[in-house]
BAGU-166767 format. One line per field, with one value per residue (C-alpha): chain; z, y, x; residue in three letters; residue number from 1. Coordinates in pm, 1 decimal. Last residue first. Example, Ala and Ser with C-alpha at 12.3 -4.5 7.8 and 13.67 -1.06 7.14 Angstrom:
2
c: (A:A);
c3: (714.0:780.0);
c2: (-106.0:-450.0);
c1: (1367.0:1230.0);
r: (Ser:Ala);
k: (2:1);
This chain:
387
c: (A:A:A:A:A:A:A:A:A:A:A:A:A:A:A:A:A:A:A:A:A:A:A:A:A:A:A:A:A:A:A:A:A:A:A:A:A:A:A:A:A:A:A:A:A:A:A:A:A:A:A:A:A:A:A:A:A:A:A:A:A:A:A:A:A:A:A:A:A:A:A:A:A:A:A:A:A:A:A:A:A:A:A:A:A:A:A:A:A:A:A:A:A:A:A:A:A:A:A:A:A:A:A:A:A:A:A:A:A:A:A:A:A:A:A:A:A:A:A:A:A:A:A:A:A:A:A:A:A:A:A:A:A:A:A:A:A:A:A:A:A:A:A:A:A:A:A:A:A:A:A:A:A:A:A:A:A:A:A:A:A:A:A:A:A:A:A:A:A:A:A:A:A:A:A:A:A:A:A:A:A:A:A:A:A:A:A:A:A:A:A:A:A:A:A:A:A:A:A:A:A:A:A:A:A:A:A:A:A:A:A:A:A:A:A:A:A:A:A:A:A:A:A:A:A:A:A:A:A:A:A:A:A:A:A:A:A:A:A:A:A:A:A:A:A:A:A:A:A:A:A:A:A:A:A:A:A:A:A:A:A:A:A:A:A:A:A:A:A:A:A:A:A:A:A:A:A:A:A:A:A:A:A:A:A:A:A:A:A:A:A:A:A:A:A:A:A:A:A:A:A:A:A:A:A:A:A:A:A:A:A:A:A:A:A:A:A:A:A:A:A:A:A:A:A:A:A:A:A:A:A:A:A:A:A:A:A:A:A:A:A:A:A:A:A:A:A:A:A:A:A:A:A:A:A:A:A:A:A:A:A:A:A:A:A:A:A:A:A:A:A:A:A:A:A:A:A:A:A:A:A:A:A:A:A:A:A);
c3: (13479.7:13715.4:14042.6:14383.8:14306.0:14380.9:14346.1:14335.3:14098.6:13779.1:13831.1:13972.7:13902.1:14180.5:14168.5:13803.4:13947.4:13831.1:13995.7:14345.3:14273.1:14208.8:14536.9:14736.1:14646.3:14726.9:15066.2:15130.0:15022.6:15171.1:15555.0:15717.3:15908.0:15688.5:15678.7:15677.3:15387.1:15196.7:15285.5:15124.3:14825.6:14742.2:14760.0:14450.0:14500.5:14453.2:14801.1:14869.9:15256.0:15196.8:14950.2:15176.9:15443.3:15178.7:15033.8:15406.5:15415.3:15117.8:14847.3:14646.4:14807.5:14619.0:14327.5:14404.8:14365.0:14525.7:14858.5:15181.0:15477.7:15803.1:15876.4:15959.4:15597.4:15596.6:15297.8:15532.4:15501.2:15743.3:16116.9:16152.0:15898.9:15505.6:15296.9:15011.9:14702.7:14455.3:14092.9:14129.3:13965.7:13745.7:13811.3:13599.2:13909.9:14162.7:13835.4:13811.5:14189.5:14181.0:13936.3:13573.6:13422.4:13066.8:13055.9:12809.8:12441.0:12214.3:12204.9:12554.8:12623.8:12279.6:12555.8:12846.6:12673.0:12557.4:12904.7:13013.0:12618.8:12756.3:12489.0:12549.6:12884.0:13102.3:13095.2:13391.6:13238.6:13317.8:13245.0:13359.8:13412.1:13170.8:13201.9:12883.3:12910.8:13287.0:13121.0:12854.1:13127.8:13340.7:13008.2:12962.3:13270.2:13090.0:12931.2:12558.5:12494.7:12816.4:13127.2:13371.8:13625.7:13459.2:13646.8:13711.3:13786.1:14024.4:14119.9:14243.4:13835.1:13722.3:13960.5:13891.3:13554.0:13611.8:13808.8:13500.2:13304.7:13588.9:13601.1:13289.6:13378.9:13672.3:14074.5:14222.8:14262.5:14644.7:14792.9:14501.6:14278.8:14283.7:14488.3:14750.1:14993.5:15192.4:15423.8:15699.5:15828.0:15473.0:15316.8:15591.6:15501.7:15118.7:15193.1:15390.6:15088.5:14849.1:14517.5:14603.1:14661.6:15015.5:14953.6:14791.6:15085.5:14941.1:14562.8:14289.4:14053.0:14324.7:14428.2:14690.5:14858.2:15015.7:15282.5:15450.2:15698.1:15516.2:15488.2:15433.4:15087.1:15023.9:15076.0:14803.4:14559.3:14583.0:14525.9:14211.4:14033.3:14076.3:14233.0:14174.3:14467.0:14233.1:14292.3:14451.7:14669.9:14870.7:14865.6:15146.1:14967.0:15154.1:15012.4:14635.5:14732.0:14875.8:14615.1:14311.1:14475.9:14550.2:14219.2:14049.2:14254.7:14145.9:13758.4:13775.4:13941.1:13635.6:13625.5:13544.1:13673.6:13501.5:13629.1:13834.7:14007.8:14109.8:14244.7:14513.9:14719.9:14742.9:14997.5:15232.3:15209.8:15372.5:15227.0:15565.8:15612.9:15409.7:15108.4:14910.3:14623.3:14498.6:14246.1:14059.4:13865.5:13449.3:13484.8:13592.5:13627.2:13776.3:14100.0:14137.8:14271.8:14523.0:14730.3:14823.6:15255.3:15163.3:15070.4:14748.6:14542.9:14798.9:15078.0:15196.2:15440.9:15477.3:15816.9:15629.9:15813.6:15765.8:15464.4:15397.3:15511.0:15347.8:15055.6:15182.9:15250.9:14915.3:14729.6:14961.8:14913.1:14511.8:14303.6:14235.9:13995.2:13944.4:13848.4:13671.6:13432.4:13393.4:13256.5:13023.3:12902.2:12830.0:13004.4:12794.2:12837.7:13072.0:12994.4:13054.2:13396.9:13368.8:13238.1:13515.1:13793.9:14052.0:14398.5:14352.5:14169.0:14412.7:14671.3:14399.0:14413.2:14218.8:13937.4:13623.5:13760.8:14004.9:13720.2:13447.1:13681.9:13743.3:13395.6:13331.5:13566.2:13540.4:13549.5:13351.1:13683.7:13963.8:14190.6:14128.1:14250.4:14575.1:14656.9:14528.2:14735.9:15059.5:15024.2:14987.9:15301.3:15481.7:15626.9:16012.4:16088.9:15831.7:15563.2:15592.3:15647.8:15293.6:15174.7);
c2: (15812.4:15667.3:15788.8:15856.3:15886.2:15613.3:15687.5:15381.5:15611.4:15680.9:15635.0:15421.7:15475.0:15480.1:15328.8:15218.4:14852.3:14685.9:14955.3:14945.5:14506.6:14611.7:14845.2:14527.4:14320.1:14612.2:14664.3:14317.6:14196.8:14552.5:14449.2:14653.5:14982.2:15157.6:15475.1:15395.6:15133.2:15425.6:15625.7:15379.1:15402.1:15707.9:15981.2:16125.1:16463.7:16324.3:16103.4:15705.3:15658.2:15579.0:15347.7:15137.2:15137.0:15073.7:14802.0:14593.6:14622.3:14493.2:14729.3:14677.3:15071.8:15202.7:15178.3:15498.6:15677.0:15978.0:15859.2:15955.5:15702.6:15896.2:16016.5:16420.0:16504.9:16763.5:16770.1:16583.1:16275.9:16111.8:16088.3:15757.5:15912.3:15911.2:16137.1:16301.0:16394.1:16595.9:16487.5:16176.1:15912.9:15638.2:15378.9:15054.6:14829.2:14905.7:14815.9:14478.6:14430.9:14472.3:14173.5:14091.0:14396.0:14488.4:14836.3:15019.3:15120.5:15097.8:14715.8:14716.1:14999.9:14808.0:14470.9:14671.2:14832.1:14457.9:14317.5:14346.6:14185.1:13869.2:13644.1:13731.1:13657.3:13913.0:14150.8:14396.7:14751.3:14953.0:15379.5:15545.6:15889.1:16193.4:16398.3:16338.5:15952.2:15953.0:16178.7:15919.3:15654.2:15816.7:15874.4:15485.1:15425.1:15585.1:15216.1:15224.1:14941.6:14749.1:14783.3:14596.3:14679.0:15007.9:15066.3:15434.0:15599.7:15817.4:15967.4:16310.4:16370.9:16036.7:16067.4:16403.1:16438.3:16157.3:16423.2:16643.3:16373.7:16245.6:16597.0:16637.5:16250.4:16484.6:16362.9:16696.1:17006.6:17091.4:17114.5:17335.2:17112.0:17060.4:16739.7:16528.2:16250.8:16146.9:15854.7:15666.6:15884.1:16024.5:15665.5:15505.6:15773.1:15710.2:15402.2:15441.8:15677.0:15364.9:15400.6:15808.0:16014.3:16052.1:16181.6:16558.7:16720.5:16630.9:16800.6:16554.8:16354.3:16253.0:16207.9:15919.5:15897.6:15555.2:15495.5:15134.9:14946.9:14614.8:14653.3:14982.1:14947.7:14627.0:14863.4:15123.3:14878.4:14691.0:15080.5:15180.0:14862.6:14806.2:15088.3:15417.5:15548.7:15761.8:15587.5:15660.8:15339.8:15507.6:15329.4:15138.3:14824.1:14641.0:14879.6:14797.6:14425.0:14454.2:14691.4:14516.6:14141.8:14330.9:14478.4:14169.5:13966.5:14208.5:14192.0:13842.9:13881.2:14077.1:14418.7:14659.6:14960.6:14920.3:15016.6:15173.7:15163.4:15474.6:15443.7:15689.8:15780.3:16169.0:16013.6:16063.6:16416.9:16361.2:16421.4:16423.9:16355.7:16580.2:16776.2:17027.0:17162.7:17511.6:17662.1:17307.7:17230.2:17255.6:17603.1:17420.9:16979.5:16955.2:17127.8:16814.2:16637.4:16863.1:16775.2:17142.9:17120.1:17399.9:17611.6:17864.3:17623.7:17663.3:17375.8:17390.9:17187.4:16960.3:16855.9:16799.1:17085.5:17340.0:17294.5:17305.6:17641.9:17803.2:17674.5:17821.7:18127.3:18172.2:18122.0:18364.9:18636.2:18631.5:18588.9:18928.7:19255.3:19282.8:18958.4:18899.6:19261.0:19196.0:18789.2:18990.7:19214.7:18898.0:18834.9:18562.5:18727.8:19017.0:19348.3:19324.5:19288.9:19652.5:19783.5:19595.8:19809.8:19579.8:19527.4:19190.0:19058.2:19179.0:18920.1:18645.1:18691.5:18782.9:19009.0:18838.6:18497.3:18526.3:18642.4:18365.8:18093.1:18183.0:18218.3:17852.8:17721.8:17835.2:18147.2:18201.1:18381.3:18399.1:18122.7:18012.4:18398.1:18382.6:18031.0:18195.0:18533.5:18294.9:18098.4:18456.8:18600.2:18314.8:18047.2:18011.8:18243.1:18288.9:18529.6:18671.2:19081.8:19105.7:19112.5);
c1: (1251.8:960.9:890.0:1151.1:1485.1:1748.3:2138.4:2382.0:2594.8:2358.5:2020.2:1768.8:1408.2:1157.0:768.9:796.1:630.6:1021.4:1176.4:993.2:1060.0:1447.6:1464.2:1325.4:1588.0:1861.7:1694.9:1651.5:2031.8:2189.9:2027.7:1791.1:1848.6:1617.4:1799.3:2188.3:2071.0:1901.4:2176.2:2403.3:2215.8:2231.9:1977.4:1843.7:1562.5:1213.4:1259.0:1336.3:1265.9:923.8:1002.5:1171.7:845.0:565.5:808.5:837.9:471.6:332.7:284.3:-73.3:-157.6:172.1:26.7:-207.0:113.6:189.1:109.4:318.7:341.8:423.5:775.6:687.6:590.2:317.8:24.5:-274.6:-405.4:-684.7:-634.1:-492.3:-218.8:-211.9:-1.7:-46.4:137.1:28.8:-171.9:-156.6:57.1:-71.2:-300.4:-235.7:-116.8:-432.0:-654.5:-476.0:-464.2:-862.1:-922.9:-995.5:-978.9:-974.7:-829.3:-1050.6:-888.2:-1212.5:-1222.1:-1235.9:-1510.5:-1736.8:-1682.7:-1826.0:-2123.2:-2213.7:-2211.9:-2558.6:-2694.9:-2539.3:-2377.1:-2015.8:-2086.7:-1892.1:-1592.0:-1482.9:-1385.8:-1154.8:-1111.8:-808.3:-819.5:-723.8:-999.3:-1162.9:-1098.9:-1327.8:-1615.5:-1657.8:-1658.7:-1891.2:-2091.5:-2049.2:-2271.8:-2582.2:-2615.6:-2690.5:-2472.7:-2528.7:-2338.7:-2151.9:-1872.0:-1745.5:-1425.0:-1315.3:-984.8:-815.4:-1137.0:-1391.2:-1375.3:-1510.7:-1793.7:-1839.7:-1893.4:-2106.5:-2341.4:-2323.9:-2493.4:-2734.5:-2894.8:-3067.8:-3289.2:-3443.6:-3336.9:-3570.1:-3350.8:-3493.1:-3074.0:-2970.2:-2714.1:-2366.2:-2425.8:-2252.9:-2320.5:-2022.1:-1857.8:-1968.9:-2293.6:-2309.2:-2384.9:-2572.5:-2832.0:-2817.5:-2878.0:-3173.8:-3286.3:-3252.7:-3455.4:-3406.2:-3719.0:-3631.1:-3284.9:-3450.1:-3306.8:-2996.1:-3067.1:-3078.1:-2826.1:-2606.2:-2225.1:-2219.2:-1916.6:-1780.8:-1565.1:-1451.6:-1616.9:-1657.2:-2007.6:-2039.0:-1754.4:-2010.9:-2335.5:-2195.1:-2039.2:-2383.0:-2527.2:-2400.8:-2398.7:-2832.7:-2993.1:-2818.6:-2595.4:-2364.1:-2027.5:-1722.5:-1539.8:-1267.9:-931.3:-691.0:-649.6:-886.4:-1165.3:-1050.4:-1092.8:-1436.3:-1565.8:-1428.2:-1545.3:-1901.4:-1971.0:-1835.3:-2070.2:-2387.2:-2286.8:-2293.9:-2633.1:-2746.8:-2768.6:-3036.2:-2920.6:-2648.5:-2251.9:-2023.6:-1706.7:-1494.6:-1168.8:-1047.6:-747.0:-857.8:-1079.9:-776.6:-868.4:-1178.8:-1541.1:-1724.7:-2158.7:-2349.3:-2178.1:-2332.7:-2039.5:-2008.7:-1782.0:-1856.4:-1560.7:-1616.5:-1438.8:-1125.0:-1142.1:-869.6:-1014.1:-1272.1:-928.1:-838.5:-1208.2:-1285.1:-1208.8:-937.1:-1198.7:-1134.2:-1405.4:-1694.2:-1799.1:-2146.7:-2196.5:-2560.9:-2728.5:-3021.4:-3250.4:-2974.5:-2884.0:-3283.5:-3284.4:-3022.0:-3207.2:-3536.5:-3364.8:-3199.8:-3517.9:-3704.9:-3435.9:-3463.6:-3122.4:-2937.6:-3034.6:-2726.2:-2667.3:-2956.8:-2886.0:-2569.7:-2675.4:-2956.6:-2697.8:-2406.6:-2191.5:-1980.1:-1643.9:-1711.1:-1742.5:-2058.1:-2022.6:-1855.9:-2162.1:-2388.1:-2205.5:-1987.6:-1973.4:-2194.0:-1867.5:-1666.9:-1783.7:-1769.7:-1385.1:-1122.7:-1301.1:-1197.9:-1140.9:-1453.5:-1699.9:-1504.4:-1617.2:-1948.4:-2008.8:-1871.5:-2061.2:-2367.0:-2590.5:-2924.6:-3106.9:-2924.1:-2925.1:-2568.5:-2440.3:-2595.8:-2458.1:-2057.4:-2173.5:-2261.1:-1951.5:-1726.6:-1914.2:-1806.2:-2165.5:-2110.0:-2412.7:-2634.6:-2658.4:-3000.9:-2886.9:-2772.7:-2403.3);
r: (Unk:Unk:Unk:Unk:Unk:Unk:Unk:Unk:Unk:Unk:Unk:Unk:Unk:Unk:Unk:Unk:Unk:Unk:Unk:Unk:Unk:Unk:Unk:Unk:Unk:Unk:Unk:Unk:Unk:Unk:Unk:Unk:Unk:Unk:Unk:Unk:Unk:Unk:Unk:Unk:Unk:Unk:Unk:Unk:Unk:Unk:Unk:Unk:Unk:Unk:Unk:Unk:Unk:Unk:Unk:Unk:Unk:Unk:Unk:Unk:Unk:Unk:Unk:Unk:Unk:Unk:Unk:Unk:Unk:Unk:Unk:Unk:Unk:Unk:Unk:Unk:Unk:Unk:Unk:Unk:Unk:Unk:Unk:Unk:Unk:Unk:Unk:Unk:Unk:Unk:Unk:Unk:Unk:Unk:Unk:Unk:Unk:Unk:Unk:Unk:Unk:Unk:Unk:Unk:Unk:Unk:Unk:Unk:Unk:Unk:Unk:Unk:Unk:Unk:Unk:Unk:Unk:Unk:Unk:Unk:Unk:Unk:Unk:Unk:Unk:Unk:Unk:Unk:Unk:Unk:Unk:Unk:Unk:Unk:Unk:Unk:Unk:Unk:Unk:Unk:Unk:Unk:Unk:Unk:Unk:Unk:Unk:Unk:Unk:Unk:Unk:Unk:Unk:Unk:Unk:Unk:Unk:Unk:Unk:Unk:Unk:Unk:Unk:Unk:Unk:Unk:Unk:Unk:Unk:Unk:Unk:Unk:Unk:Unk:Unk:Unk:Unk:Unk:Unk:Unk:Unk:Unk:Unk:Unk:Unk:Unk:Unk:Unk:Unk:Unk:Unk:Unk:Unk:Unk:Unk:Unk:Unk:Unk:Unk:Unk:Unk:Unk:Unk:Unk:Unk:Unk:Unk:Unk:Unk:Unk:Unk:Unk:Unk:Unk:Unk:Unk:Unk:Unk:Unk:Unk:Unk:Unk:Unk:Unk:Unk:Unk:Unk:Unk:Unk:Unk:Unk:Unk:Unk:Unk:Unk:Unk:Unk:Unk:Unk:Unk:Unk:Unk:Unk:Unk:Unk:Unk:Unk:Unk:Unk:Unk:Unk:Unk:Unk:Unk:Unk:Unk:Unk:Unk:Unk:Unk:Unk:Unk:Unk:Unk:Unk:Unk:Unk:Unk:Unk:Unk:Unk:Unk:Unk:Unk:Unk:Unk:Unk:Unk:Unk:Unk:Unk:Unk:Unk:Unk:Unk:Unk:Unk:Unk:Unk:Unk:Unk:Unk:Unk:Unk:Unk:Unk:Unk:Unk:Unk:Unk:Unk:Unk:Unk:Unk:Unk:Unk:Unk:Unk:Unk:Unk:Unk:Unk:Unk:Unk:Unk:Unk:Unk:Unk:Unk:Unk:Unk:Unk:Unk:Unk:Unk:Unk:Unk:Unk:Unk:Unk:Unk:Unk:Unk:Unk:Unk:Unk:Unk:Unk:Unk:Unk:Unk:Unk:Unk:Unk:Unk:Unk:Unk:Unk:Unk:Unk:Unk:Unk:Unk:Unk:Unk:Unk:Unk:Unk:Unk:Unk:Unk:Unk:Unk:Unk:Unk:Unk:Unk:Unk:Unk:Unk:Unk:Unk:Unk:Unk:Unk:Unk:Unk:Unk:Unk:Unk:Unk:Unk:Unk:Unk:Unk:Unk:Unk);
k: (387:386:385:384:383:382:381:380:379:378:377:376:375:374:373:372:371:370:369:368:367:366:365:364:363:362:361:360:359:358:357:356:355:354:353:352:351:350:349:348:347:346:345:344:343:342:341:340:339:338:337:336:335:334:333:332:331:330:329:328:327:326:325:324:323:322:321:320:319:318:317:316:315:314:313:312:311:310:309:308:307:306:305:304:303:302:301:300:299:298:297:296:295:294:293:292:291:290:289:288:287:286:285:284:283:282:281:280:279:278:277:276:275:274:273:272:271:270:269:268:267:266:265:264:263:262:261:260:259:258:257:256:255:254:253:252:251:250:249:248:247:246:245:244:243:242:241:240:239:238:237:236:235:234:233:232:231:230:229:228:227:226:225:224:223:222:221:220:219:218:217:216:215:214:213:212:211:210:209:208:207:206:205:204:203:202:201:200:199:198:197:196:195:194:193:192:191:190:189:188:187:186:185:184:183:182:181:180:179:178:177:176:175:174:173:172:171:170:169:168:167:166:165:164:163:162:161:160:159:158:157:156:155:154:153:152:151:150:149:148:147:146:145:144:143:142:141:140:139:138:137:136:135:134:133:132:131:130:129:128:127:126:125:124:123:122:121:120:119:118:117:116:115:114:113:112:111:110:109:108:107:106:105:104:103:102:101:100:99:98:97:96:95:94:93:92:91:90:89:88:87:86:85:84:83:82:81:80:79:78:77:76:75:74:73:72:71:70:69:68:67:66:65:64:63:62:61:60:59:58:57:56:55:54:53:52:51:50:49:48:47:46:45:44:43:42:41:40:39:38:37:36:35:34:33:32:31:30:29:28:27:26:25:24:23:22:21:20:19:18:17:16:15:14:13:12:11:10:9:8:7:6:5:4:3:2:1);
C-alpha cells in the first residue's frame, strides 16, 4: 500500500478505490480480480503475466493495473471524501447495503455514501417518475410516499426534479428515510436541480454513488445509477412517465432482477402517462394505492429484524421481517406471527405463547394464511411462509 492511505480508510477499501481508478477498469474486471485472487490487496501483489491470466485481462488492463492509478487522482478523491463528509463503504463491509449484493459482478465493489444507509433501509420501495410531471403526477408522488413511509419503508429514488424529489421531500416531511442514489459524484451536489435537497437528504437518510466524488451528473451515468435504484429495493413504482421517459430503465432494471415493478395509471389522454399504461399492458402491477403494492411484495432475501435502533440479524423477541407484507399487519397479527417460526410448531404452543384466547389466535392464523404469511400443515402445525 502507498504511504497516502489515510487514516480510518482498511487496506482492502483503499486497494478496491485504487483499483476503480485504473485505467479501463470496471465492474466486471474488478470483480473477477478479487474472485480470482481473494482480495484487491493481492491483486496489486501480483506480476502482470499472471493478471493476464485472468478472464477478461487483457495486456493493456495488466499493464494499468500494474502500473496503478496516479497518486494525485487518488488524493484529490480522498480528499473530497473528506471535505463532503462522505464513507466509503467496500463490497466485503458489513455496512454494504445486502440488497445491492444480489446483484453479483453488476454490484458496485465500491459505494460513496454521505449521511447513514441503515439496515432497516433494506425495507425499501422505490418510486419514480418524469421529470416533467404533471400535478397529478406530483399528488401521486406524495400519497405513494406518505403512505409507503407510514408503513415502516424507506422511500429510494434518484433526487431528480419532478417524481424523484416530491417522494423525496414528502418521505422528509413526514420524518421518515429516504436515499438518494445519484448520477454524479457527491462533491459534485451543487450542480444538482435541488442541492438543498440533496443536503436534507443525507442528514435524514443517504446519498449514494458508485462514482468518483468530481464525476460531473453526465446523461452516461443515469443508466447505471437506475441500476441502483431498482437494486437498493424490494420493488419499484413508476409514478408517471411518458413513453420515452428514462424512468422505464428503472423499471427494466427492476424485471431483470427479479423485483416487482407497479405502475400508478393516469388520463388515458395525457401524453405523461403513456409509459405507465405500455408498463401495464406489458405485465406491470397496476396500482391504485400503497396497501396494494405492500400486498404484492414477496419475501426477501434474509430475514431481518427491526428494533428502535435499526435491524440487526439476532432474534432476542423483537419483530423479525421476512416479508415486506408484514408492514400492512395490524398489531395483534405482527405479534402472532412473530411467534410462528420456519421449523412447525403446533398450535397449542402458539396459544401457550401468545397467551390470548384459541378464537383470536385461530382467527388471526386464518387472515396470516389467507395473506400467504404462514401455511398450516398437517396436525394443528403452523410454519412460518407460504407452502
Amino acid at each position: 500500500m502507498h504511504d497516502y492511505k489515510p487514516i480510518g480508510i482498511d487496506d482492502e477499501t483503499f486497494a478496491i478505490l485504487k483499483l476503480s481508478f485504473c485505467r479501463g477498469i470496471g465492474n466486471f474486471a474488478v470483480h473477477g480480480l478479487m474472485r480470482e485472487f481473494g482480495t484487491a490487496c493481492e491483486v496489486f501483489r501480483r506480476r502482470r503475466d499472471r493478471l493476464q491470466e485472468v478472464d477478461g485481462i487483457s495486456t493493456a488492463l495488466a499493464e494499468s493495473i500494474t502500473r496503478g492509478p496516479l497518486k494525485e487522482e487518488i488524493e484529490n478523491e480522498l480528499d473530497l471524501i473528506e471535505r463532503c463528509n462522505t464513507t466509503l463503504i467496500a463490497i466485503g463491509d458489513d455496512r454494504y447495503p445486502g440488497m445491492l449484493r444480489h446483484l453479483g459482478d453488476a454490484a458496485p465493489p465500491l459505494l460513496r455514501v454521505r449521511g447513514e444507509y441503515r439496515n432497516r433501509d433494506q425495507l425499501a420501495v422505490a418510486l419514480v417518475g418524469s421529470r416533467n410531471c404533471t400535478h397529478y403526477g406530483r399528488v401521486q408522488a406524495r400519497r405513494f410516499s406518505l403512505g409507503l413511509i407510514e408503513k415502516g419503508f424507506t422511500i429510494v429514488s434518484g433526487h431528480a426534479r419532478g417524481i424523484d424529489s416530491e417522494c423525496h421531500r414528502a418521505a422528509l416531511q413526514a420524518g421518515g428515510r429516504t436515499v438518494a442514489v445519484l448520477g454524479c459524484g457527491i462533491a459534485q451536489i451543487d450542480k444538482l436541480s435541488d442541492p438543498e435537497l440533496a443536503l436534507q437528504i443525507a442528514g435524514k437518510g443517504a446519498l449514494i454513488s458508485e462514482l468518483p466524488m468530481c464525476a460531473p451528473p453526465l446523461a452516461r451515468n443515469f443508466p447505471p445509477r437506475n441500476r441502483l435504484i431498482s437494486g437498493l429495493s424490494t420493488g419499484v413504482v413508476v409514478v408517471e412517465a411518458g413513453r420515452r421517459s428514462g424512468t422505464l430503465i428503472t423499471a427494466r432494471f427492476a424485471g431483470e432482477q427479479g423485483k416487482a415493478v407497479f405502475a400508478i395509471p393516469g388520463n388515458v389522454e395525457s401524453s405523461s402517462s403513456r409509459g405507465c399504461h405500455e408498463l401495464i399492458r406489458d405485465g406491470a402491477i397496476l396500482t391504485e394505492n400503497p396497501r396494494q403494492v405492500v400486498d404484492e411484495l414477496g419475501p426477501l432475501p434474509h430475514a431481518i429484524e427491526i428494533s428502535e435502533g435499526g435491524i440487526d440479524h439476532k432474534n432476542d423477541g423483537k419483530e423479525v421481517i421476512d416479508d415486506p407484507r408484514q408492514m400492512s399487519l395490524n398489531g395483534r397479527e405482527k405479534q402472532i406471527l412473530n411467534f410462528v417460526e420456519h421449523e412447525p410448531r403446533l398450535l397449542d404452543d402458539l396459544i401457550e405463547a401468545a397467551d390470548l384466547p384459541v378464537s383470536v389466535i385461530s382467527s388471526t392464523l386464518m387472515s396470516l394464511e389467507i395473506r400467504g404469511l404462514v401455511t398450516r400443515l398437517e396436525g394443528n402445525r403452523y410454519v412460518r411462509g407460504s407452502a
